[in-house]
C-alpha positions as a Markdown table, in Angstrom:
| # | Residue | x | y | z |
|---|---|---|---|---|
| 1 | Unk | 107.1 | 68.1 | 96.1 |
| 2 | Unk | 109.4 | 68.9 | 92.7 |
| 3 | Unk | 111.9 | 71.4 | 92.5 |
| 4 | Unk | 108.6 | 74.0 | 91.0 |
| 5 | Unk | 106.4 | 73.3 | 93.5 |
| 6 | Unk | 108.9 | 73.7 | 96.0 |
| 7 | Unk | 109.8 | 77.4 | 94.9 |
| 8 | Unk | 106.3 | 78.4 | 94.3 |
| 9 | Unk | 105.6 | 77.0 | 98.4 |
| 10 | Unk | 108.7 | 79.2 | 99.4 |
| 11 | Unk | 108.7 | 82.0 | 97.1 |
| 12 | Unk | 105.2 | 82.9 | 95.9 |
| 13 | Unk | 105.7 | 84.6 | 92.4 |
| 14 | Unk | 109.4 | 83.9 | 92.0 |
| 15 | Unk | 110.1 | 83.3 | 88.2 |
| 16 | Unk | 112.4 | 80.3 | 87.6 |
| 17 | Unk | 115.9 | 80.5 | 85.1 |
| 18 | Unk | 116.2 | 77.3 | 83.2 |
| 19 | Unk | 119.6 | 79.1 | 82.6 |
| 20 | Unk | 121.7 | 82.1 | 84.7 |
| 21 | Unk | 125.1 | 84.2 | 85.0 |
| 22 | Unk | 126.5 | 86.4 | 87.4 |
| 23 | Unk | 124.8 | 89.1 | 85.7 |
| 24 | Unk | 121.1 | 89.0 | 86.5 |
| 25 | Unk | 121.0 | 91.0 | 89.3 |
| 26 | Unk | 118.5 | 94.0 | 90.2 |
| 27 | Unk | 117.8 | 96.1 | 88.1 |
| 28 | Unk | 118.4 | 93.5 | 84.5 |
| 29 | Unk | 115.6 | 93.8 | 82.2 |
| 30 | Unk | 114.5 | 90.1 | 80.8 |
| 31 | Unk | 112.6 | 89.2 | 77.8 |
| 32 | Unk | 109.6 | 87.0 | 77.3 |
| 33 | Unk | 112.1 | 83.9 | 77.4 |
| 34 | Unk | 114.2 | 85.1 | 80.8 |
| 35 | Unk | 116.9 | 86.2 | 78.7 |
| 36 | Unk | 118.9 | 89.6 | 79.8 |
| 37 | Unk | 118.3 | 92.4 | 77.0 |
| 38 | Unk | 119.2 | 95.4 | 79.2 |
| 39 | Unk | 119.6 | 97.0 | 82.6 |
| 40 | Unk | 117.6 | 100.0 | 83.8 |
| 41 | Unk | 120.3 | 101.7 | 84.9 |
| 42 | Unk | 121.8 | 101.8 | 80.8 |
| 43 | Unk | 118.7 | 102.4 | 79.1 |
| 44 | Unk | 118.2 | 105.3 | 81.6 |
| 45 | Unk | 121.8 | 106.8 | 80.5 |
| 46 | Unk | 123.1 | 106.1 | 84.4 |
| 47 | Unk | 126.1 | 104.4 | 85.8 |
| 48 | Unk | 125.8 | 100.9 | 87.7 |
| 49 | Unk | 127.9 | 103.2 | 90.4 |
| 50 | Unk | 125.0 | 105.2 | 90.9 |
| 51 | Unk | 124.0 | 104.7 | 94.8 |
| 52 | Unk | 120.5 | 104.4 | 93.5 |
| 53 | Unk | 121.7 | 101.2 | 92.2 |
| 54 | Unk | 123.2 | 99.5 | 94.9 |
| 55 | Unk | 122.3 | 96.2 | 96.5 |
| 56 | Unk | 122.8 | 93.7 | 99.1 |
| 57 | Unk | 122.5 | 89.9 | 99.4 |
| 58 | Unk | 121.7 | 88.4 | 102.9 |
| 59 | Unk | 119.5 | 85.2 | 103.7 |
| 60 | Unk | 116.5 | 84.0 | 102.5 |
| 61 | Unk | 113.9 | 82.5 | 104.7 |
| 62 | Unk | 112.4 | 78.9 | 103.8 |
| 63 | Unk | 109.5 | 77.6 | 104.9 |
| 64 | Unk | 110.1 | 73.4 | 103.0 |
| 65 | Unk | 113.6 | 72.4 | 102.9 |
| 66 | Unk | 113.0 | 69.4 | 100.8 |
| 67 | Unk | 111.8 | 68.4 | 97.2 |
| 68 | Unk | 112.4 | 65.5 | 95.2 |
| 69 | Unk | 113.2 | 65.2 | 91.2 |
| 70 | Unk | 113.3 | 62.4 | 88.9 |
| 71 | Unk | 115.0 | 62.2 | 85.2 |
| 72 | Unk | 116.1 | 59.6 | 83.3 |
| 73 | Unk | 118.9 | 58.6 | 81.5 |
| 74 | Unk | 120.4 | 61.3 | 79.7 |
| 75 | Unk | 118.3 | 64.3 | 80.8 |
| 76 | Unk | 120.1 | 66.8 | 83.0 |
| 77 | Unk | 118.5 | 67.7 | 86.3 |
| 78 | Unk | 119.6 | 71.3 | 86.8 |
| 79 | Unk | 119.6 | 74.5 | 89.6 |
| 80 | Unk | 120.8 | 77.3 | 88.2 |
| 81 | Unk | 124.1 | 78.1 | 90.4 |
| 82 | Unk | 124.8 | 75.2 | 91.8 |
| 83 | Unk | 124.1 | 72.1 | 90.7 |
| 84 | Unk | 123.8 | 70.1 | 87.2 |
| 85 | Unk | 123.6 | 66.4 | 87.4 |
| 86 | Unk | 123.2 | 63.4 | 84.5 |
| 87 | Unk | 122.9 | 60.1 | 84.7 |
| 88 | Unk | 124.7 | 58.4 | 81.8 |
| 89 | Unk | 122.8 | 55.5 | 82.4 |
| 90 | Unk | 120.9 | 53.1 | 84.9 |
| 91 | Unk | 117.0 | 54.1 | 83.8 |
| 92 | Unk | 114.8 | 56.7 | 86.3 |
| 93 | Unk | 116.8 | 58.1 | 89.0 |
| 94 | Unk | 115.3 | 60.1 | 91.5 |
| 95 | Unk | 116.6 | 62.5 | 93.5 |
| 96 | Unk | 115.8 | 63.8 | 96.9 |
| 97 | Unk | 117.1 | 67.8 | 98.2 |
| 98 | Unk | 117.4 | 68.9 | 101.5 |
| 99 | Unk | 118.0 | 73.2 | 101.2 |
| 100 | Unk | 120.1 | 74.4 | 103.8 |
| 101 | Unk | 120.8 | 78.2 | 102.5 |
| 102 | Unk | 119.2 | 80.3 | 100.5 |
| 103 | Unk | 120.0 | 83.7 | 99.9 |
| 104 | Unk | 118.6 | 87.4 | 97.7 |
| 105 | Unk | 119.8 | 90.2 | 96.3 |
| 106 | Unk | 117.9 | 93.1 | 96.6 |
| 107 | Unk | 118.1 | 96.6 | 95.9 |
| 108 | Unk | 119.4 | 98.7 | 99.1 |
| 109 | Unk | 116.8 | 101.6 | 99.5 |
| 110 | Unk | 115.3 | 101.8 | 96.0 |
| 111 | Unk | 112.0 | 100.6 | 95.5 |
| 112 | Unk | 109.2 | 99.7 | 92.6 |
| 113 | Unk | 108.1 | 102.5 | 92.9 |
| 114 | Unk | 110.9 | 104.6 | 92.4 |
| 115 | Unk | 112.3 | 102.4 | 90.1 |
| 116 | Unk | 109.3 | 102.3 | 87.9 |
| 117 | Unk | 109.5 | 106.1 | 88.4 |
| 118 | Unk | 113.0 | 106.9 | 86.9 |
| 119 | Unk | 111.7 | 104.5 | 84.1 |
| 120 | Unk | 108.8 | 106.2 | 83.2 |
| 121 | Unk | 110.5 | 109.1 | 82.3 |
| 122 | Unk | 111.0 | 107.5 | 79.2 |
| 123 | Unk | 107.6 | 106.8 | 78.1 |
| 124 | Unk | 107.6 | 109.5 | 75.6 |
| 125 | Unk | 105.5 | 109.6 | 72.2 |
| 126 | Unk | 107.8 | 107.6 | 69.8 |
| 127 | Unk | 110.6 | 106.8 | 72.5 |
| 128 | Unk | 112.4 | 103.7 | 70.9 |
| 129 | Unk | 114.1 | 102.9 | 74.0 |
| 130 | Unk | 110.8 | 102.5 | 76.0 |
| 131 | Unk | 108.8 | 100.3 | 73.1 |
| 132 | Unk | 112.0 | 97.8 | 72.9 |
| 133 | Unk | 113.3 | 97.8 | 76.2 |
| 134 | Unk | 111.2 | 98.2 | 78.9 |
| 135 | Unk | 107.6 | 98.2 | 78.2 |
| 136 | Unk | 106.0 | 94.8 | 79.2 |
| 137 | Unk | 109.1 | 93.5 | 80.3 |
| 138 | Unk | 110.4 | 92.2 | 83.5 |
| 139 | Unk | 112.7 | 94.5 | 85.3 |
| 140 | Unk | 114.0 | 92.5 | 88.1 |
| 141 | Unk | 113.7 | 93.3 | 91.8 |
| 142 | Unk | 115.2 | 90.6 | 93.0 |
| 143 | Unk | 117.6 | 87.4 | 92.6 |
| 144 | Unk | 117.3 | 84.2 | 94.6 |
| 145 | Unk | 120.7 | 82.3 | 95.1 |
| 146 | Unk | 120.4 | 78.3 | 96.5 |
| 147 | Unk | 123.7 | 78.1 | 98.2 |
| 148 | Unk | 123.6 | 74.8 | 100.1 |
| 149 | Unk | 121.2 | 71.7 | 99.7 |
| 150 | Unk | 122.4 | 68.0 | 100.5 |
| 151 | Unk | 121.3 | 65.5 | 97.9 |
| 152 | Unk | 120.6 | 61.8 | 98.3 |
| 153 | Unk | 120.0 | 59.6 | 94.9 |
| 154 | Unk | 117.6 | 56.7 | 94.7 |
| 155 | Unk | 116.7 | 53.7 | 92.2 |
| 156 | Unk | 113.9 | 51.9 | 92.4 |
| 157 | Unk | 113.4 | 52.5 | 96.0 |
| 158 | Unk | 116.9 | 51.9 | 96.7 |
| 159 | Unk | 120.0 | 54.5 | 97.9 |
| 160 | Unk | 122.5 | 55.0 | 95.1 |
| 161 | Unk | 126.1 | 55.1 | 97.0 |
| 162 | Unk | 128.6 | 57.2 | 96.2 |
| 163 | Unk | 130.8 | 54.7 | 94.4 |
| 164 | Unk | 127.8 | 54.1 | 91.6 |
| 165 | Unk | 126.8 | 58.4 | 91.3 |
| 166 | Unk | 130.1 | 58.7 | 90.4 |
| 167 | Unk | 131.0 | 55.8 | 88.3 |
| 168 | Unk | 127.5 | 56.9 | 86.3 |
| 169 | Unk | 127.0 | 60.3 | 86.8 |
| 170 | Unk | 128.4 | 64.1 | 85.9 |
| 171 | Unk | 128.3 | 65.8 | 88.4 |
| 172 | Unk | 128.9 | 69.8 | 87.6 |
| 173 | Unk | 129.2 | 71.6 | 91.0 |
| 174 | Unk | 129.0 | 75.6 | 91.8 |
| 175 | Unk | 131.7 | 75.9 | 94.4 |
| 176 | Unk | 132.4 | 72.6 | 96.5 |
| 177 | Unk | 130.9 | 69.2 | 97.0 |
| 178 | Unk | 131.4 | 66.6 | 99.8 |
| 179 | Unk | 129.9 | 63.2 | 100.5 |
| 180 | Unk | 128.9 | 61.7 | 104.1 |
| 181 | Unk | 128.2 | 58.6 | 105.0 |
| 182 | Unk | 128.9 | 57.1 | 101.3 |
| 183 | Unk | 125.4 | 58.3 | 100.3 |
| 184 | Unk | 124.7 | 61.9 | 100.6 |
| 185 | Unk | 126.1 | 65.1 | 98.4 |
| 186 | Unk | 126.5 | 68.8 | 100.2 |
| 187 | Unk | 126.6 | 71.2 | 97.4 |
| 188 | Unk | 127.9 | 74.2 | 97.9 |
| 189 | Unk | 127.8 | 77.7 | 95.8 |
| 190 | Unk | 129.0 | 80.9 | 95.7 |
| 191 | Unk | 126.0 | 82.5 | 95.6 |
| 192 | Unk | 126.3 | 84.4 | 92.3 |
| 193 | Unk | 124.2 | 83.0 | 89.8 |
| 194 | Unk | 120.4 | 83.2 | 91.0 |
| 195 | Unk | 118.1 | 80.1 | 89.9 |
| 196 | Unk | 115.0 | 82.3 | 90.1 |
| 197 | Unk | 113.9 | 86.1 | 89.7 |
| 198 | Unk | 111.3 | 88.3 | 91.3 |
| 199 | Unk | 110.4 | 91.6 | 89.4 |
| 200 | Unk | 107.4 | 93.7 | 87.9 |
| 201 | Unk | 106.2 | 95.0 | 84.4 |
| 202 | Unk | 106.2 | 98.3 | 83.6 |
């Protein structure tokens, strides 16, 4: 299965970043395209400090550990987080991931419910702030982190080794990478910068 189908198996209604930062976490608002236009917390006139607010990250259950992803020759193959990969040259590549961790960020003890209830104090006649902000917008529940996956390239059938990844390849890592046996890559991340979002629209 691809990278897609792979979440959608795992995850259910996760909605995939083509791009992330450290600061979609609980509580960002996201526009039509995934991009961060606000948090809840701000448009509400509250402090990030708030205990409301809080969250935790622990780990995330999986169900598949592997899909498999194929680009050629130029075009990136990407996980938000931790790993962005092109192949400068050598035609279709494709590559095979093994997940080891996953991990989300959730809110502590708030809820929908009493998130979309703080917000909804704003839906006033003529409030600005709900129209451009937060009605039919995704306010985020929670962020998905991939953490550790191990990664084996092929070619026409055929195992890439080490020596020709990196002789062909950039390689642009999260937080560590190690081969074994010549022929597979452990990726490793922080677990800061989610590849996918879960939330609801007001």
């Amino acid at each position: 299965m691809t990278y897609e189908e792979w979440v959608k198996r795992n995850f259910g209604d996760l909605r995939l970043l083509g791009a992330s930062t450290f600061q979609y976490k609980p509580g960002v608002i996201l526009d039509d395209h995934g991009q961060r236009i606000a948090t809840a917390w701000s448009v509400l006139g509250e402090s990030s400090d708030d205990p409301f607010w809080k969250t935790e990250q622990g780990a995330g259950l999986l169900s598949d550990h592997q899909f498999t992803e194929e680009r050629t020759a130029g075009v990136t193959l990407k996980i938000p987080g931790l790993v962005a990969i092109t192949f400068n040259s050598g035609g279709k590549v494709r590559a095979s991931f093994t997940a080891r961790e996953v991990q989300l960020r959730s809110f502590e003890s708030a809820t929908q419910q009493t998130v979309d209830a703080r917000l909804r104090t704003l839906k006033v006649p003529h409030s600005m702030v709900w129209k451009d902000f937060i009605d039919g917008h995704l306010v985020v529940l929670e962020t998905w982190y991939a953490t550790k996956v191990d990664i084996q390239f092929h070619r026409e059938g055929n195992v890439i080794a080490r020596a020709e990844v990196e002789k062909t390849a950039t390689i642009s890592a999260g937080l560590d990478r190690t081969w074994t046996e010549d022929h597979t890559l452990t990726v490793t991340s922080d677990g800061k910068v989610p590849f996918a979002v879960r939330g609801w629209r007001p």
